[in-house]
C-alpha positions in Angstrom: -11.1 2.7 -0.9 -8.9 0.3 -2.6 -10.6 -1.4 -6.2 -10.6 -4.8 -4.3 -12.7 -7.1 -4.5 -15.6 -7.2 -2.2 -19.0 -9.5 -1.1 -20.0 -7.8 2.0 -19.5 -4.8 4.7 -19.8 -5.5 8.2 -21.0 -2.3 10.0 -19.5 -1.6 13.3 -20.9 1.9 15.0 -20.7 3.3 18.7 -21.9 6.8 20.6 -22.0 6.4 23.8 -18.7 6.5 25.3 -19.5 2.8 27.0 -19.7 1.1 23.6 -16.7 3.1 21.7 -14.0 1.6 24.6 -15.9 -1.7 23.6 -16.0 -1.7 19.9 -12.5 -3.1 19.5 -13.7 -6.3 21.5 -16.6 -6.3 19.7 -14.4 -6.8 16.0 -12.4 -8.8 17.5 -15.0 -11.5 18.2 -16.3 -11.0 14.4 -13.0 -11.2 13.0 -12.0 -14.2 15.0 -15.4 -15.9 14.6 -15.5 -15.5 10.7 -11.7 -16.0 10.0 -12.3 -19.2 8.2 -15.1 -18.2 5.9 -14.0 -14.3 5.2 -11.1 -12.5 4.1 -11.2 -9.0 5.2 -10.0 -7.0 2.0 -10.4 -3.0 3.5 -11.6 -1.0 5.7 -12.9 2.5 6.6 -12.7 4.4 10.5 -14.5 7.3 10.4 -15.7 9.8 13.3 -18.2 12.4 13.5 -19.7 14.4 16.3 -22.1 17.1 17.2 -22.5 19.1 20.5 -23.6 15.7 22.1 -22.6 13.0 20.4 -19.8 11.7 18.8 -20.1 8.6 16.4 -17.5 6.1 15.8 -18.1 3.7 12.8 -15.8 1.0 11.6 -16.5 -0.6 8.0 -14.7 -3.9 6.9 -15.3 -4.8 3.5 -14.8 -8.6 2.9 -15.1 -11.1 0.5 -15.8 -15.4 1.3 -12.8 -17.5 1.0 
């Protein structure tokens, strides 16, 4: 991760295959909704799976404007 400055993390996770086609829309709707107030500085994607599941989790670090 970069040395930016940070004053949050929004979490963003999905396993069932339902919610990980959906997961885009859902940041979307965060992003747009907090664009005034936040300035998203990084972020992390990261997947892991088992036999049965497979976990996608999105982590945008941000900081208030």
């Amino acid at each position: 991760m970069a040395t930016n400055h940070f004053d949050g993390v929004k979490i963003f996770s999905a396993t069932k295959a339902r919610e990980r086609e959906e997961i885009g829309d859902r940041i979307t709707d965060w992003v747009t909704n907090s664009a005034n107030s936040l300035e998203i500085v990084d972020k992390v994607v990261s997947q892991s799976s088992d036999r049965e599941c497979h976990c996608l989790t999105v982590t945008l670090f941000y900081r208030q404007r």
